[in-house]
N, C-alpha and C positions, 0 to 999 in steps of 0.2 A: 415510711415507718415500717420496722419490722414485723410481721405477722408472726405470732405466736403458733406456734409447732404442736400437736396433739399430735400422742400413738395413737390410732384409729383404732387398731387390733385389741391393743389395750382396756382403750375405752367403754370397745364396744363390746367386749366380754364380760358375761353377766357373774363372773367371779370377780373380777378385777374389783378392787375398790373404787377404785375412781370410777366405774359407770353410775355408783347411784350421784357420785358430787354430779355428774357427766348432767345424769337425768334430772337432780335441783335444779341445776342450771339452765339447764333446755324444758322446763316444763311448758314450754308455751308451744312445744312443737307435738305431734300424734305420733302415735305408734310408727306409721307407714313411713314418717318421713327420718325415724330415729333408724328403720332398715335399709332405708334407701341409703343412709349417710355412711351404716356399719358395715354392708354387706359389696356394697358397690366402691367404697375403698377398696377392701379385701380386693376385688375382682378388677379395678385400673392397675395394683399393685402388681397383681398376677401378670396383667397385659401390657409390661409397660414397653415401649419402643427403644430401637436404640438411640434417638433423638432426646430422651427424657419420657418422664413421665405426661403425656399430653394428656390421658383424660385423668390426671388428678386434681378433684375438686376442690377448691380454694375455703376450705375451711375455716382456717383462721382467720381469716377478713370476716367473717360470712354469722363469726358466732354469735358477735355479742349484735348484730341487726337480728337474729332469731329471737330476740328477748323484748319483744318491743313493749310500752310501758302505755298502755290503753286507757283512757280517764273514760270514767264516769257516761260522762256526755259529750259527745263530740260534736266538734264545730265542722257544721256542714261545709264553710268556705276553706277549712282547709282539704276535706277530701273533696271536692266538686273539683274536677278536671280545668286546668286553665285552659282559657281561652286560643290563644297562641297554641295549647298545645293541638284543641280540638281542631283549629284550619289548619296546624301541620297531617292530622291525622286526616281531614280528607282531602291533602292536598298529596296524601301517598295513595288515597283510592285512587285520585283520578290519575295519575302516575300511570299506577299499576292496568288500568284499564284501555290506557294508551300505549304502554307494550304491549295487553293482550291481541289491543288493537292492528297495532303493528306486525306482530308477529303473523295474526291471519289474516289479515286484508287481501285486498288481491290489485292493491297498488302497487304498482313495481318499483322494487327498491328498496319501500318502507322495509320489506322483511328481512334482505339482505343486511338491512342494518343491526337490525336487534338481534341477527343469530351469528353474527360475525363472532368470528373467535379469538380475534385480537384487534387492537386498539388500531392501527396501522390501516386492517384490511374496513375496519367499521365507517376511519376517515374517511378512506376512497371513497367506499357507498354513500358516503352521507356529501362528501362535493359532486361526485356524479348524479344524484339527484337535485341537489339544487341547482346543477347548472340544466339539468332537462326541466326543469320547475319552473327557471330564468328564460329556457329559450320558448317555453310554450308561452309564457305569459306578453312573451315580444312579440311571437305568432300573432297571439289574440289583440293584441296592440295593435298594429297593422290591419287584421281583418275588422276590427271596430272601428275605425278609421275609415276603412273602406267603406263599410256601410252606411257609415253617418255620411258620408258624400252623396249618398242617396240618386245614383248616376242610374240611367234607363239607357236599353238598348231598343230600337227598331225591329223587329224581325220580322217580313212582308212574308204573305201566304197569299195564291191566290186563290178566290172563290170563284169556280166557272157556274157561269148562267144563273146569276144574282141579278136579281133587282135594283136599278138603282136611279137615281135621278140626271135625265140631259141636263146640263150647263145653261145660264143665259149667255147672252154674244152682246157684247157692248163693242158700238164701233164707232172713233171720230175721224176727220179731217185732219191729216197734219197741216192743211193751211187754213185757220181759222177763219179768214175774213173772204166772204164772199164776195163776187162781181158785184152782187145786188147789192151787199154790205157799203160796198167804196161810194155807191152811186147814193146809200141814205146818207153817207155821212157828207158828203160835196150838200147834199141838200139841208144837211142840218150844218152846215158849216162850222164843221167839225175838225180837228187835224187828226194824220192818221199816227196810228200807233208807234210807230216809229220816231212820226215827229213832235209827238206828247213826248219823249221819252226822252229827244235831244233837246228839246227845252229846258225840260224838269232838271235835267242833268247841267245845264248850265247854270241854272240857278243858284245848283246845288253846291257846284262847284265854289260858283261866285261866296255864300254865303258860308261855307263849311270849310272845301279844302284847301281854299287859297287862306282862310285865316291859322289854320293847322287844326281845325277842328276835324281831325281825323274818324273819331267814334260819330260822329253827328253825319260826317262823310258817308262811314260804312251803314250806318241804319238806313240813312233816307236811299241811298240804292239801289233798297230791297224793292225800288217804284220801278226800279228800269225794265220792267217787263209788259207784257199786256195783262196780265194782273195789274197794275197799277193802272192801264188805262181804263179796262173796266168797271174798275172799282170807283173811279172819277165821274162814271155816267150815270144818270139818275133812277134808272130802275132795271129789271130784268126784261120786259118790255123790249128797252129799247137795245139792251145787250141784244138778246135774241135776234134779233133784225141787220145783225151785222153777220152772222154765221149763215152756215148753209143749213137751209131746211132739212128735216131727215124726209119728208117727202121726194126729194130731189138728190140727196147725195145717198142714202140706199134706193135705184130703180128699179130693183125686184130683191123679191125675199121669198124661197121656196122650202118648207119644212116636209119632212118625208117622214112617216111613224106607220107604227105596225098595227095592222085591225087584224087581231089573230096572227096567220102565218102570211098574210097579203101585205106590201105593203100602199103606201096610200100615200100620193101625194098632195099640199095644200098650201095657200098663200098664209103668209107666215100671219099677217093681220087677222085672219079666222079663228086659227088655233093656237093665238097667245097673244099677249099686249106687250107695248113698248112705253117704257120710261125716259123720259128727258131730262138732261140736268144739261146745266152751264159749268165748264172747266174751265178753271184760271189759262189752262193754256190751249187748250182745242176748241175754247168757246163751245159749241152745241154738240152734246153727244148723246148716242139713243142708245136703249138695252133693251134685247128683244128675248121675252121668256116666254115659253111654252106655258100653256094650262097644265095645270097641277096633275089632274091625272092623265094628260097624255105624255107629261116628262119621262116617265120608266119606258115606253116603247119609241121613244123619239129617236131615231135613227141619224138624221144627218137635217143640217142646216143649210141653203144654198143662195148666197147674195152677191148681186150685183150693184157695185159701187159707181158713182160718177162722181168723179170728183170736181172737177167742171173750173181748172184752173186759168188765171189771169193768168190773160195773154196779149195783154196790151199795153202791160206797164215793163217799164225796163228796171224797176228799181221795187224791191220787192216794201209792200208796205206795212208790212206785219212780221218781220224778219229784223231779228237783235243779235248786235254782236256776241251779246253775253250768255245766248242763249245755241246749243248747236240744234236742237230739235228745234226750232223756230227757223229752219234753213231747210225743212227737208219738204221733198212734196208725195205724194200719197195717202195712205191711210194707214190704221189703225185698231188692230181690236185686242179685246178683255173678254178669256175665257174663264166665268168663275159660278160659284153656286149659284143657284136660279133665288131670288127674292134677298140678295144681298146686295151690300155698296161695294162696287168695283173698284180693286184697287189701278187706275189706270195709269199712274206713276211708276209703278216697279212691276207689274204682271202684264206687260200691253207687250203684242206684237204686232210687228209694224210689216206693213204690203206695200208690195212695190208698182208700179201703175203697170199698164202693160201686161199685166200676169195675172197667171187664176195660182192662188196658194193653196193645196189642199192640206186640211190638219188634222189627222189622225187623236184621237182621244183616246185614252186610257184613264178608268175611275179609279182614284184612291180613297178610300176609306180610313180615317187616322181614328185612333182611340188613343185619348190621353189620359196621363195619369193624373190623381188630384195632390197635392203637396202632402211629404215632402218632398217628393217624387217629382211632380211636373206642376203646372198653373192651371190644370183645367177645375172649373166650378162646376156641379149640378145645378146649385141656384142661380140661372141668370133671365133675364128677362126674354121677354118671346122678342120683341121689336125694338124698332127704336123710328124715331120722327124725323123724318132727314129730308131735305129738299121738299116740303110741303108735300111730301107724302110718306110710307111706311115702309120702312126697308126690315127684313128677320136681322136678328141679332146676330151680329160676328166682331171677332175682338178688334178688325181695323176699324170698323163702323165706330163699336166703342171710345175707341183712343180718338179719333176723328172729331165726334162731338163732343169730349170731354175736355179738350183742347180750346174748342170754339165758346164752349161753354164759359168757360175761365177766362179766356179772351171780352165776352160779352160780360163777365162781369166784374172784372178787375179794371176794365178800359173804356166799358160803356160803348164799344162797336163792335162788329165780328169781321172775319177776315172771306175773302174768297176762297182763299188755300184749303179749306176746311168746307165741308156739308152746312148750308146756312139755313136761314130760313126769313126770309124778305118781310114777311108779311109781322114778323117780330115789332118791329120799330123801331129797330138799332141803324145804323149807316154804317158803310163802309168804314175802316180803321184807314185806307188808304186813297180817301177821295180828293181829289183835286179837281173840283169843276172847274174854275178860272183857266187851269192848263189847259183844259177842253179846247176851250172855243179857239180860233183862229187869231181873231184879234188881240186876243191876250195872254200874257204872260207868255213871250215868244223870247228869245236868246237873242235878237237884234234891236227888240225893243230897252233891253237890258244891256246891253251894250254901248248901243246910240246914249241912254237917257235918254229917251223923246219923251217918255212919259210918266211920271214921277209917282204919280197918283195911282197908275197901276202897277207901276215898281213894288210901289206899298204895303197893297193889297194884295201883291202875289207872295210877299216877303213875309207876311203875316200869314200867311195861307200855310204855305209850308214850314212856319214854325210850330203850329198848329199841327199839322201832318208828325214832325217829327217827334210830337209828345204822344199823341199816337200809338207809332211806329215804335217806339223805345220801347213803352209800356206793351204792345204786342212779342216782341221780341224780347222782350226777359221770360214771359210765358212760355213760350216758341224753343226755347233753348233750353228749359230746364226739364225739358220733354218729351226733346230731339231723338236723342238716343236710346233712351230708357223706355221700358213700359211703363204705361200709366197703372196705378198700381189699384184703383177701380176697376180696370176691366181683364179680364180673365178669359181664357179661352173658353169656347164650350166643350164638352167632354168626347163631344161624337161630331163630327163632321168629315163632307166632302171635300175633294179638292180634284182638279185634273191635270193630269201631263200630255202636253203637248208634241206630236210629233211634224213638222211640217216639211212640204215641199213647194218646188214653185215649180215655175214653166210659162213658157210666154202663151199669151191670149188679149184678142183675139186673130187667129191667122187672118192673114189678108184677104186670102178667098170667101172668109166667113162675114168679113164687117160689114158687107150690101146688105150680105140678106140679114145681120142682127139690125141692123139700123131702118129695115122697113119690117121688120118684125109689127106683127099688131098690137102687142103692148108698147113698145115704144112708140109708135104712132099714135098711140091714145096716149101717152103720157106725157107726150109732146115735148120731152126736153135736150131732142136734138134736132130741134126745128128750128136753131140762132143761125144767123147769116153764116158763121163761122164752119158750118157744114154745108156748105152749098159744094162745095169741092168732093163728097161725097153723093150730093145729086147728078153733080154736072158726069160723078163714075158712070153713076145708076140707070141713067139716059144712054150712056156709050154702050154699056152692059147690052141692056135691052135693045138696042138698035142692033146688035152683033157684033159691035167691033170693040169684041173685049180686050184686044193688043192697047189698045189707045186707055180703055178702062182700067187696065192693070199698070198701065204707066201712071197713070194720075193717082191712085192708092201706092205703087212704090214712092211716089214722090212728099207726099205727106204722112204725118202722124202725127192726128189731132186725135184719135182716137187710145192709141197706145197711150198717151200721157194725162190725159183725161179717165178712162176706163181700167175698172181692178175685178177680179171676181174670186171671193173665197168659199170654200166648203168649207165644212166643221163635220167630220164623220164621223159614226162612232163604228169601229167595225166589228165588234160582239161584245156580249154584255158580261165580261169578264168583270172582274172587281178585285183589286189587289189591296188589301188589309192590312193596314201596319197598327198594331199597338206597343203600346210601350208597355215593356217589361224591365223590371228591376236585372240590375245589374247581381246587386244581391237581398234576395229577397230574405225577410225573416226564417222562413225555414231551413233556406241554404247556408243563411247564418249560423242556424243553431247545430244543423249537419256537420258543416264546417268545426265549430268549436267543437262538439263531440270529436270527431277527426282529430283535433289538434289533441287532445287532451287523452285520447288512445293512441295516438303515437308516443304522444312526449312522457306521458307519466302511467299508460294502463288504465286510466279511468271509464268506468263506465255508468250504466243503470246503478248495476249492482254494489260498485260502490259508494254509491249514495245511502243506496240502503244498507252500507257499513257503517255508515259512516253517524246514519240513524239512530243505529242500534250501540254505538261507542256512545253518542247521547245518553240515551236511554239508561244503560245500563250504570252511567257516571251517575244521572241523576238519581237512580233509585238506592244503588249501595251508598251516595253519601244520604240522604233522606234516610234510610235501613240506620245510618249511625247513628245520627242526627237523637235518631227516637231513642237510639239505645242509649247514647250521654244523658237524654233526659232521664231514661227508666232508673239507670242506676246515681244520677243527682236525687232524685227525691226516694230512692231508698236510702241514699245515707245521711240525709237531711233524717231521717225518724232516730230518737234514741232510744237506741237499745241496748242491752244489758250484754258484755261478752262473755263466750263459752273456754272454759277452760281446756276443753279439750278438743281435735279434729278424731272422728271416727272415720272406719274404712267400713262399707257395707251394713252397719248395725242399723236397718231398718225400723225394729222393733222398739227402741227405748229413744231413739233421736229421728226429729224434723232431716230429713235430706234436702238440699239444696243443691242449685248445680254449683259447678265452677264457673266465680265472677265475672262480669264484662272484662273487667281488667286483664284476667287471663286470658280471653279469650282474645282482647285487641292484642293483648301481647304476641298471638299466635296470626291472628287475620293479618296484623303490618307488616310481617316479615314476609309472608306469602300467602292470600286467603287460600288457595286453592291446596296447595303442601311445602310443608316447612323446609325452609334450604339449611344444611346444617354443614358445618365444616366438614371439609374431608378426612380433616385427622382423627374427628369425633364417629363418623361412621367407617373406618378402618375393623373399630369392636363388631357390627355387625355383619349377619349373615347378609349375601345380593341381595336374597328374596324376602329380606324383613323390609315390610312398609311400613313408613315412619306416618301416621295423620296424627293432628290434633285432636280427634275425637276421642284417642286413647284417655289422652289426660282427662278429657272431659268427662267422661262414661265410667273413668274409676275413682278419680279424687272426687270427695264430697266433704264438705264441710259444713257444721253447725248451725253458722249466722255467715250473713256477709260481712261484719267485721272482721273476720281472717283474710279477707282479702289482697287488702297491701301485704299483709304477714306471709303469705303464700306467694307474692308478685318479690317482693324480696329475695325469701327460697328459694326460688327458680328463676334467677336473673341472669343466673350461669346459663350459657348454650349448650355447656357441656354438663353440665347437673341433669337439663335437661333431658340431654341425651340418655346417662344413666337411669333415668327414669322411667322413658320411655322403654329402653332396655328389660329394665323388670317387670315392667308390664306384661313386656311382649311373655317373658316367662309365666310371668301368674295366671295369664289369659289361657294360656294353651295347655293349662297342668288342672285336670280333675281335683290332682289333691289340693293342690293347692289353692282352689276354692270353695271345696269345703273345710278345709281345714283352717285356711285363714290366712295363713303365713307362706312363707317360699318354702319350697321342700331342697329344692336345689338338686334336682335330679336331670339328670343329661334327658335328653327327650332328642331322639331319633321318627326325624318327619321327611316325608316325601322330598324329592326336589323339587317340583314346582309347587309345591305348598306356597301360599301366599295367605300373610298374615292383612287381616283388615278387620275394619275394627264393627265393632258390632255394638248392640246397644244394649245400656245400661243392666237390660234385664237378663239377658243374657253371661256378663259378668257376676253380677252378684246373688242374683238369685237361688238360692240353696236346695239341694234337692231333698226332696217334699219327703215330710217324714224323716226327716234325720235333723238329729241338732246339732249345730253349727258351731262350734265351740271357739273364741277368741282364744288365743294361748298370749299369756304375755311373755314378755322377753325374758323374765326371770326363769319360764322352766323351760329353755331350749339348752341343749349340752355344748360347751365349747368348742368339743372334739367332734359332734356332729356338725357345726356350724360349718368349722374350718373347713372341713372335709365338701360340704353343699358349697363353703365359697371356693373351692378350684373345682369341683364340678359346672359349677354355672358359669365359670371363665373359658373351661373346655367347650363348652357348650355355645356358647357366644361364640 
């Protein structure tokens, strides 16, 4: 639709006829804004470009919304701001405070983007930050990862001249069954181990693998050992009585500890007790521990072994195909914490006969961590009740009777393999008396059929066994590999490394005189017929004809194969510490992400507390609005009566009020801080005029707030406004023209760095004292002065 044309010149000439229809028409508008419309034409007109006239104000659209038609009483829901509009309006605060945010962060990149100067160079910035955004957050991908795997490293330090505790020494017999042992069982008419085992095994066969019961095959198997034949005999008692005495298989035991800086030698039975338990496979083994406090200065251990082997039999009777450590002859020891259960299955070192082994000790000290880190507990108990008597708590101890424990009560017996305790009232899981005896259940008797009635009973026997044995063996396996998930390490303990040597002992020219030694002679247990070959030397010796004495010792060795002798040294009391340390600890974690996150994007402290403060300030300017939509909903919610006219400075006869929230959101959305205005529109202006909001605010005043909208209409223009501001800038900085009221339109020659800002209220219109302030109306300014003040003030501009 076409906009209607007004002469401006015309109009606004207070000769012209047409200004009074001008002024009927427009009575709804004031003095200021009838000058703003006539004078600032005149001066767009003056200025116009060769483009067209740009800052000419769109009048014609603009007249008939100057006239707006005000009822009585207004309904507050049409002026209360809609909704939609108010979360659009703080959804430009927060906007606006995330460029400010941007622009000064000290994030790298963000600023780059928002001061970019064209579209092209803003993309870059804005993919080169999300791909450093993308690759940090893969970074921290990776190192979270890392840390949740909760891995520990070892790192050993050593500690010289620490205190710490000697080792017990647990030593058995690789050949379990003694001379004396073969001579009780002939008397107990007993079969030997070997031949308990190819019985049971043909039985077993008959019964199992020859029908293809393969699983029934492999359980009952688990008897072909001397575990199984022990476990067939009726108490510990009588086990005992088959192994070698520890009186007799250790013949000296010599401990050496330090009284101050002396050291002191003593038999090991003085300064510590020995422990005995029965092994499924060594039968009798002893463990010799020092008193508690002379463990820290215990220096060295010194024992002499007899092993005192069969040597009469051609066919060994304690010896299983299935077994290779059941083949070997010598001994045996377990270097481990003092007042613990010896692991003597995986930690045992084995002596060769004939040789003295010395073993060098070195103490380690472990510190574990507690999860997620490693298994170690603070809460665990002091002991535990093992073999009918008290062993300290360690986690093979643990897992050992927790095993046996389950066994005893899933099965109703316990096993040998495991720490028992006899005097319970459980029986073996794997006993077979009948196999015992001689007479029965033998592999010929079972072949022949001679005897049907103990076929029976054997056949029943072992069926019996392998319900057992099943039921042992599903516990047994689901346990095998795994830790038991009750016992835990403890957080602190010892452990030692071993370093050993051997060498043969004892020389020849030595074995007279150890074999008439005065403890061996009181100990009397090389007084068997079987050494007389070493008297018949002893006599040659002594007589002087040790040619003939040295021949009879090269000719024999009953001594090398029978005799062992080992040290246990410790040779300073160094202490090598290892705990465990995280791989990556929390703190290095969070070092790390810091690192990552000052590489990849600039982050730091300080941007946090950017980032704070971008908070802060989003929350308080929308809250600041928030109040102010209310403040002015319930003023326009009151009815009041509108004022026909807007006054400029007339203090005296009219209420002053500022200008509306409206105006003011009108200026805060475009830019709170200073208004961005086209550049065609600030072309009129000088460099150094500065445009704020507060102009408007500090000089327009109106009536009531009902002018409001009437005013936000007005100045809907960017460029009205501009003109506005424009005359301001004149009125502000012209004496006359504010005492006198109106523009004088006179060129005003100011500084170069003169800089226009805006000042307050009081300072614009307050008049000086003692002089009266006269309004002039438009009707008596001269035409020919006007025109003349409108091309001065376009010069001027």
């Amino acid at each position: 639709m076409k906009r209607p044309s007004y002469d401006h010149q015309s109009i606004c000439s207070p000769l012209n006829s047409n200004y009074d229809a001008f002024v009927h028409n427009s009575t709804k508008l004031c003095h200021l804004c009838h000058l703003i419309r006539c004078d600032l034409d005149e001066l767009n007109r003056c200025t116009r470009t060769p483009d067209g006239n740009i800052n000419r104000p769109a009048y014609d659209s603009e007249l008939h919304s100057l006239r707006p038609t005000v009822p009585q009483s207004v309904d507050a829901s049409a002026i209360a701001p809609h909704g939609g509009q108010g979360n659009q309006h703080m959804a430009q605060i927060v906007c606006e405070e995330l460029r400010r945010f941007c622009e000064n962060t000290t994030i790298r990149g963000l600023p780059r983007i928002v001061r970019a100067h064209n579209r092209p160079l803003r993309l870059l910035w804005s993919t080169l930050v999300c791909i450093l955004v993308l690759g940090c957050f893969i970074c921290m991908f990776f190192l979270a990862r890392q840390y949740l795997e909760y891995n520990v490293i070892h790192p050993p330090r050593v500690l010289r001249h620490t205190s710490s505790p000697f080792p017990a020494v647990t030593v058995c017999n690789l050949r379990p069954i003694s001379p004396d042992g073969m001579r009780y069982m002939k008397t107990k008419g007993w079969k030997t181990p070997r031949q308990f085992v190819q019985d049971f095994a043909y039985y077993v066969q008959h019964l199992y693998f020859e029908k293809k019961r393969f699983a029934e095959y492999s359980a009952a198997s688990a008897a072909f050992s001397l575990a199984g034949f022990l476990e067939s005999l009726t108490d510990d008692n009588e086990r005992r009585k088959l192994g070698y005495q520890n009186d007799k298989l250790v013949t000296k035991c010599q401990m050496t500890y330090l009284n101050g800086s002396k050291p002191v030698a003593a038999r090991c039975d003085t300064r510590g007790r020995w422990r005995k338990f029965i092994h499924p496979q060594y039968l009798n083994c002893a463990t010799f521990e020092p008193y508690r406090e002379l463990r820290a200065t215990t220096t060295s251990i010194e024992m002499y072994v007899y092993l005192d082997e069969l040597t009469d039999h051609a066919f060994c009777p304690d010896c299983f195909s299935t077994e290779v450590k059941s083949q070997l002859s010598g001994a045996l020891i377990v270097i481990h914490a003092a007042d613990r259960l010896p692991n003597v299955n995986d930690k045992s070192i084995n002596l060769k006969p004939g040789s003295l082994t010395e073993i060098r000790l070195s103490t380690v000290e472990n510190v574990q961590k507690m999860p997620p880190y490693g298994r170690c507990s603070p809460e665990l108990p002091e002991s535990l009740q093992l073999y009918d008597t008290e062993y300290a708590y360690s986690e093979y101890a643990c897992r050992e009777s927790t095993i046996q424990n389950n066994i005893i009560q899933r099965c109703g017996c316990y096993s040998m393999e495991y720490p028992y305790n006899e005097k319970a009232g459980y029986e073996p899981c794997g006993r077979l008396p009948r196999f015992v005896n001689q007479s029965s259940c033998s592999a010929t008797g079972l072949r022949n059929q001679s005897n049907s009635d103990d076929i029976e009973a054997c056949t029943r026997e072992t069926e019996l066994f392998l319900k057992r044995i099943m039921c042992k063996r599903t516990i047994t396996e689901s346990s095998f590999h795994g830790a038991v998930s009750a016992c835990t390490m403890p957080c602190a303990f010892y452990s030692y490394e071993a370093e050993q040597s051997t060498s043969s002992w004892p020389t020849k020219a030595w074995q007279l005189t150890f074999l008439n030694s005065s403890h061996n002679r009181r100990l009397g247990v090389f007084q068997g017929p079987e050494f007389d070959v070493y008297r018949r030397a002893q006599q040659l010796a002594e007589a002087g004809n040790e040619t003939a004495a040295i021949h009879i010792l090269e000719g024999v060795n009953l001594l090398e194969r029978n005799l062992l002798a080992v040290l246990i040294n410790r040779p300073n009391f160094d202490v090598r510490k290892v705990e465990e340390k995280e791989v990556l600890s929390l703190t290095s974690l969070l070092s790390q992400t810091g690192g990552l996150f000052s590489i990849w994007m600039g982050l730091s402290m300080i941007s946090l507390g950017e980032i704070f403060e971008f908070i802060m300030r989003c929350y308080v300017k929308v809250r600041h609005a928030r109040q102010s939509r209310q403040v002015s909903l319930s003023r326009k919610r009151g009815n009041k009566t509108p004022a026909d006219v807007h006054l400029l400075g007339d203090t005296t006869k009219h209420a002053l009020i500022d200008t509306s929230d409206t105006i003011r959101q009108k200026v805060s959305v475009e830019n709170p801080d200073q208004n961005v205005f086209p550049s065609s529109a600030q072309m009129n202006l000088p460099p150094n005029t500065e445009l704020s909001s507060t102009h408007i605010q500090t000089m327009v005043r109106h009536a009531n707030d009902y002018r409001t909208p009437f005013l936000t209409d007005v100045h809907e223009n960017h460029l009205l406004w501009i003109n506005f501001l424009m005359y301001v800038k004149h009125v502000r900085t012209c004496s006359r023209c504010i005492r006198t009221g109106f523009t004088c339109f006179e060129r005003h020659n100011l500084p170069a760095n003169h800089m226009f800002r805006s000042q307050s209220s009081s300072e614009l219109i307050t008049p000086v004292e003692n002089e009266h302030i006269p309004f002039k109306g438009y009707e008596q300014r001269n035409p020919e002065e006007d025109s003349t003040s409108h091309r001065n003030m376009g010069n001027s501009l």
